[in-house]
C-alpha positions as CSV (number, residue, x, y, z in Angstrom):
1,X,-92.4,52.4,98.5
2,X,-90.4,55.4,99.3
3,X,-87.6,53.7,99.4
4,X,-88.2,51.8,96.1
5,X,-88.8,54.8,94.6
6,X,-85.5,56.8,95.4
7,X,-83.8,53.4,94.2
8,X,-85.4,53.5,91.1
9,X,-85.0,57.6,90.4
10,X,-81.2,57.1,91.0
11,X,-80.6,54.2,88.9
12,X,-82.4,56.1,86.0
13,X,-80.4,59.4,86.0
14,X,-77.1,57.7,86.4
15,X,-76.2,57.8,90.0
16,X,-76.9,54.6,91.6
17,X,-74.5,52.0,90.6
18,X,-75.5,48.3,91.3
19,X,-74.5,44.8,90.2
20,X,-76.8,42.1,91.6
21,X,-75.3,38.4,91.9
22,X,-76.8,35.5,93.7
23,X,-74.5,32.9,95.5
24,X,-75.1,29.5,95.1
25,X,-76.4,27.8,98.0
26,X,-77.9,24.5,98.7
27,X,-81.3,26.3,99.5
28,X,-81.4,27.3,96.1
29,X,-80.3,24.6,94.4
30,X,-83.8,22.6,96.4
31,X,-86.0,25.3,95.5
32,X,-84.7,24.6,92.1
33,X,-85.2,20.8,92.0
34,X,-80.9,20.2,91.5
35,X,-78.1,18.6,93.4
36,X,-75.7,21.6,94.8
37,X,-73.5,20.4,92.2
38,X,-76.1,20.7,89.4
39,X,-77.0,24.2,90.6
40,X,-72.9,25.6,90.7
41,X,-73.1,24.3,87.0
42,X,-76.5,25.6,86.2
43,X,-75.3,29.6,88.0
44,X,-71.4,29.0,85.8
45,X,-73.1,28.2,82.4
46,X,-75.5,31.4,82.9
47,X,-73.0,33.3,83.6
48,X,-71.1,32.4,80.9
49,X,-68.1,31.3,83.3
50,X,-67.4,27.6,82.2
51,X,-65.7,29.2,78.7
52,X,-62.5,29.8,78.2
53,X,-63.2,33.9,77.0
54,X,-66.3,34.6,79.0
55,X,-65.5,38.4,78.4
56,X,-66.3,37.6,74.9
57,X,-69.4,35.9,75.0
58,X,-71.0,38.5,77.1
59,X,-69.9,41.1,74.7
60,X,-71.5,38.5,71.7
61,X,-74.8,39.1,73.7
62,X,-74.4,42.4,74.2
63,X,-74.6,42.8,70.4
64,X,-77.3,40.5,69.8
65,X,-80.1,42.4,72.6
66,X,-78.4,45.5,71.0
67,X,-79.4,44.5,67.6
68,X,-83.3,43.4,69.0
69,X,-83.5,46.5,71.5
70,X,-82.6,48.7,68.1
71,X,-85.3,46.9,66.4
72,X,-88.1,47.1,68.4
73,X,-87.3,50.8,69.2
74,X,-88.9,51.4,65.8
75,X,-92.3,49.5,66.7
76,X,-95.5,50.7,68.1
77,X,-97.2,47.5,68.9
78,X,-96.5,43.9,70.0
79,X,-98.8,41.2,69.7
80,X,-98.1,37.6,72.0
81,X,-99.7,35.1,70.7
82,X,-99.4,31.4,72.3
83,X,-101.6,28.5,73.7
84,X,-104.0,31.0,76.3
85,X,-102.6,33.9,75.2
86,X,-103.1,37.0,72.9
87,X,-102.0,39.8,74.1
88,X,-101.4,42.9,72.7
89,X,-99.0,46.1,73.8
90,X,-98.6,49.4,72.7
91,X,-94.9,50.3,72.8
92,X,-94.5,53.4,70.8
93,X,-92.4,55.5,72.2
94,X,-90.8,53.8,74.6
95,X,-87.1,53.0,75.1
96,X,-86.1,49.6,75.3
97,X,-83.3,48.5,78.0
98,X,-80.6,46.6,77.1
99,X,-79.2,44.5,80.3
100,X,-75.8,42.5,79.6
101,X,-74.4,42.3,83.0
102,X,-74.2,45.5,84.6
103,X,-77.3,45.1,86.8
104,X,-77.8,41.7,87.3
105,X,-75.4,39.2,86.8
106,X,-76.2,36.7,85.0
107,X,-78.0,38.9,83.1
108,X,-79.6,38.7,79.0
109,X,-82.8,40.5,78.6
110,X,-84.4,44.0,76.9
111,X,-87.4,45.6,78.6
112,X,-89.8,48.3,78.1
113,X,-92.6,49.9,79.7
114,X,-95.8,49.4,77.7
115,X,-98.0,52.8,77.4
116,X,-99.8,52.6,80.5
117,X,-103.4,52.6,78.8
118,X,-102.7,50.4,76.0
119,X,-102.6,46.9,76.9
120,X,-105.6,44.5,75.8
121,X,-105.9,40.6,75.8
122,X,-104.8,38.0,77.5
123,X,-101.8,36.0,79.3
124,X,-101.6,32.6,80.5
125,X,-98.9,32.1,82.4
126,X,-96.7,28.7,82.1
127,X,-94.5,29.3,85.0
128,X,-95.7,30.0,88.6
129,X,-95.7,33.6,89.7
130,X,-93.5,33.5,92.7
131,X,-93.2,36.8,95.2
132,X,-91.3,37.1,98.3
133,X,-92.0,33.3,99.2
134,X,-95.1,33.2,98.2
135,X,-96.6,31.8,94.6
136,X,-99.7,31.7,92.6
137,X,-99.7,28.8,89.6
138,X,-102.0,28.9,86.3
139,X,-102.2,32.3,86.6
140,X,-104.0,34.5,83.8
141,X,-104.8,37.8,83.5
142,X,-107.3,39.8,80.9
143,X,-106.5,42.9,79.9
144,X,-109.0,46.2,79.2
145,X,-107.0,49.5,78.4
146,X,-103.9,48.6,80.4
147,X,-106.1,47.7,83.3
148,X,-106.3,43.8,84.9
149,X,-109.9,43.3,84.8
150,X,-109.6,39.4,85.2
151,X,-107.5,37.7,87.2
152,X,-107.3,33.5,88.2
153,X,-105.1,31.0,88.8
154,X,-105.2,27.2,89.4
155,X,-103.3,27.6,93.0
156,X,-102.7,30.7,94.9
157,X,-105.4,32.9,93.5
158,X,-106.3,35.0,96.5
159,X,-102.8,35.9,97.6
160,X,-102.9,36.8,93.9
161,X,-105.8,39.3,94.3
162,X,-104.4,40.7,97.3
163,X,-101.2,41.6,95.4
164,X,-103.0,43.3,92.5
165,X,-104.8,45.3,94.7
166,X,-102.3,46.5,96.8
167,X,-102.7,50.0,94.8
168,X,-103.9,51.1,91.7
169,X,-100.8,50.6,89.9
170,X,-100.3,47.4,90.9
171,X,-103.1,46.5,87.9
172,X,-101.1,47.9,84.9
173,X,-98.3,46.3,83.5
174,X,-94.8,48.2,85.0
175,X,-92.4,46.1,82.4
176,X,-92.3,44.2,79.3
177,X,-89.1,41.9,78.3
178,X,-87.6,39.5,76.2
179,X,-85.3,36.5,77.9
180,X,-82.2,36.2,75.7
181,X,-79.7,33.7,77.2
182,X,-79.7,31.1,75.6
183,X,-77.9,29.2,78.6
184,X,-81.0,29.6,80.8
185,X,-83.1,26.8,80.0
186,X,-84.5,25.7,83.2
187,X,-87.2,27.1,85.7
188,X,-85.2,27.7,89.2
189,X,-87.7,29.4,91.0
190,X,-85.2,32.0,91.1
191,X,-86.2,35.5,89.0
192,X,-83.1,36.8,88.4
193,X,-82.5,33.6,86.5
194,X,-85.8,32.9,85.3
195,X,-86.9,36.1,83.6
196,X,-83.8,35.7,81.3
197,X,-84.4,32.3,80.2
198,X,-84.1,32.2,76.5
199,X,-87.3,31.8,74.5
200,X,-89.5,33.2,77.0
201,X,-91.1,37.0,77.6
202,X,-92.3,38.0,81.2
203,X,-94.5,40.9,82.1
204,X,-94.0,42.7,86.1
205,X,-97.4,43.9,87.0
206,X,-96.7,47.7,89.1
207,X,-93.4,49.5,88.9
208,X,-92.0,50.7,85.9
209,X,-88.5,52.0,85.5
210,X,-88.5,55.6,84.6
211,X,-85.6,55.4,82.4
212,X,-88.2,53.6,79.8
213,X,-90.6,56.2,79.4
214,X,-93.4,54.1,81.5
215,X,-94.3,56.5,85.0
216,X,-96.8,53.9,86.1
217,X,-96.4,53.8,90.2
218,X,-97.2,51.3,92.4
219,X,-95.1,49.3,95.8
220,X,-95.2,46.2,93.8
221,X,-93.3,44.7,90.9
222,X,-94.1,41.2,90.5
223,X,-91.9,39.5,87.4
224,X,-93.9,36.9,85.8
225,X,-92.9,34.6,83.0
226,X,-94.0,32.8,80.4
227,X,-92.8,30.4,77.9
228,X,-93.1,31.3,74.4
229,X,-90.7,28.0,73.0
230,X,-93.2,25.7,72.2
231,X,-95.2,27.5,69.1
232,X,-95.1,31.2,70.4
233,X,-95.2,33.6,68.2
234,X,-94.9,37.6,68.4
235,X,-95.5,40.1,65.9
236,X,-94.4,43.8,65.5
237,X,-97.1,46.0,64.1
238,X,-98.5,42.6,62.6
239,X,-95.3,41.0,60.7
240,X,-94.3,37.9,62.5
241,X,-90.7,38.7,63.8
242,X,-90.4,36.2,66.9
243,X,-91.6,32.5,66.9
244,X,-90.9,29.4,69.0
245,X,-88.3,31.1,71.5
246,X,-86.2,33.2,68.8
247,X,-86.4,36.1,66.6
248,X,-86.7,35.9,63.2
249,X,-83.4,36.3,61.4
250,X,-84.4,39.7,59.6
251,X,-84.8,41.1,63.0
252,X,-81.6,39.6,65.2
């Protein structure tokens, strides 16, 4: 944790530079159900690479999670609503990330961190939550003033009580986000591609990144996402702005 911490403190003020890429590998491209050929053209579309300008088409994005980070800047509250799930998060206040490619590459998300006490409801989760080779499936969580007060899950479920209580932070929600590349379609069992699939939101339980506004501590960060493309809907201080895997055109 230490460690995770200094990581985190430098890349807010400025003075950690990173960039992280994953390799495609024939490991990866089993966990993620492909041929090694599949895979190679699963990592090149995310990354934009098979066009002929790719430069241009990350700098497209770049406006697009501009244009949504901007947006919900101005908002106090999001409410998720789907098949299992209404959640609700108070944002107010709290910057909004914008990640194009200078972190993580393929990259295409905005993030927050919710105000610690002010998450209520519940989550189901359509993908499994997978951590450091491990994974729970089904998962979902209820939620009483930013606190996990429920917690199940059709497979895994005790290695996912042991991770939320590894500390007290490790209960309240660390990171909010929006998936916005519209090239990631498919469930890898890989996060860096996963939490930027287009349509879908995912929530990391511990950690939050200072730079948001969020100080909630904890040794874990677990990304977990869930798919919003089949009827999902989100609202922003109660107007509908986000349904079936897009934003509404006022908004982006």
């Amino acid at each position: 944790m230490p460690l995770y911490d200094l990581q985190r403190k430098r890349a807010a003020e400025g003075s950690l530079r990173w960039c992280l890429v994953e390799y495609p590998t024939a490991e990866a491209a089993e966990d993620a159900g492909m041929s090694f050929d599949e895979y190679v053209d699963f990592v090149t579309h995310a990354g934009f690479l098979h066009l002929a300008d790719p430069v241009a088409r990350w700098r497209e994005l770049r406006g697009e999670i501009d244009r949504v980070a901007d947006f919900l800047e101005q908002v106090d509250e999001l409410r998720v609503v789907s098949d299992g799930t209404d959640l609700r998060l108070g944002v107010g206040g709290r910057k909004w990330v914008r990640s194009y490619g200078h972190r993580n590459f393929p990259d295409g998300e905005t993030y927050t961190g919710p105000v610690e006490d002010d998450v209520e409801g519940t989550i189901r989760f359509t993908f499994p939550g997978l951590y450091r080779g491990r994974e729970a499936d089904g998962i979902r969580l209820r939620f009483e003033r930013g606190e996990v007060v429920e917690a199940t899950a059709d497979s895994g479920e005790d290695f996912l009580r042991q991770m939320i209580d590894m500390d007290a932070g490790a209960r309240r929600v660390g990171e909010f986000a929006f998936g916005l590349n519209e090239f990631v379609q498919t469930f890898t069992r890989n996060t860096l591609y996963d939490e930027k699939m287009g349509g879908t939101v995912h929530l990391a339980l511990g950690a939050s990144y200072p730079e948001t506004g969020s100080q909630n501590e904890s040794a874990l960060h677990w990304d977990i996402v869930c798919d919003l493309r089949d009827g999902g809907e989100v609202y922003a201080d109660g107007t509908l702005v986000y349904r079936g895997g897009r934003f509404l055109p006022n908004v982006a």
